[in-house]
C-alpha positions in Angstrom: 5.9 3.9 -12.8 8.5 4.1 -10.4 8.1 3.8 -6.5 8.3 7.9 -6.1 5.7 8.1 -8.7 3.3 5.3 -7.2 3.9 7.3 -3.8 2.6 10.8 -5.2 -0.7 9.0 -6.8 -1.3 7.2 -3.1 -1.3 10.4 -1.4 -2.8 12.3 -4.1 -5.9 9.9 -3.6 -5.3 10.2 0.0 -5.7 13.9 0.1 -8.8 14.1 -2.1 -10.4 11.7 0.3 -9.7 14.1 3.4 -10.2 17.9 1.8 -13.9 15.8 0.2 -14.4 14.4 3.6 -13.9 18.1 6.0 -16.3 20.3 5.3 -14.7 22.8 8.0 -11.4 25.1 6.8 -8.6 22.5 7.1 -4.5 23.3 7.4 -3.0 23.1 3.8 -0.1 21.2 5.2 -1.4 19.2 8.1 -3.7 17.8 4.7 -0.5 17.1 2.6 1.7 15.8 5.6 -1.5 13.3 6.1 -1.9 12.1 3.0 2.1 11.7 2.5 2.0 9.7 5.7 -1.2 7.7 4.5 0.6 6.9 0.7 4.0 5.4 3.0 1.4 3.3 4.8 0.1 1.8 1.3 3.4 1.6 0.1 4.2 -0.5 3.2 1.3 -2.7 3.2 1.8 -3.5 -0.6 5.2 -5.3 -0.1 4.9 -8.9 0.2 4.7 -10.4 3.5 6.9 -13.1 4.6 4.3 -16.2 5.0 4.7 -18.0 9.0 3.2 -21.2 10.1 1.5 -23.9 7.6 1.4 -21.4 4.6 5.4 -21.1 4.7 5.5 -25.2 3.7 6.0 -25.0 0.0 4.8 -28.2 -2.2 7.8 -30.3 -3.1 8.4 -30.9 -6.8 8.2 -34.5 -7.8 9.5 -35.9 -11.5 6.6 -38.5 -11.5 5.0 -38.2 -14.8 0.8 -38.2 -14.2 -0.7 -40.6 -16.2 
């Protein structure tokens, strides 16, 4: 599943939450625009995160042989 494809599923999702969620007529593109907008936000907030502060020190690798 490529990125494009992983986008359409998000705001698929997205838009089945909102149209379940309104019970009053909604706009048929404000809904899709939403969702689209709502799937780039996941899409964002799935990419890794670059780590700051004590979590950015990586473990050095040592050749000692545990015993």
């Amino acid at each position: 599943m490529n990125e494009n494809d992983l986008r359409d599923c998000f705001a698929m999702f997205a838009m089945m939450g909102a149209v379940m969620m309104n019970k009053e007529p909604y706009d048929d593109m404000a809904v899709a625009e939403l969702s689209y907008n709502l799937a780039d936000a996941m899409l964002v907030a799935r990419r890794p995160q670059e780590e700051a502060g004590i979590t950015a020190i990586r473990k050095r690798k040592t050749n000692e042989k545990k015993i």
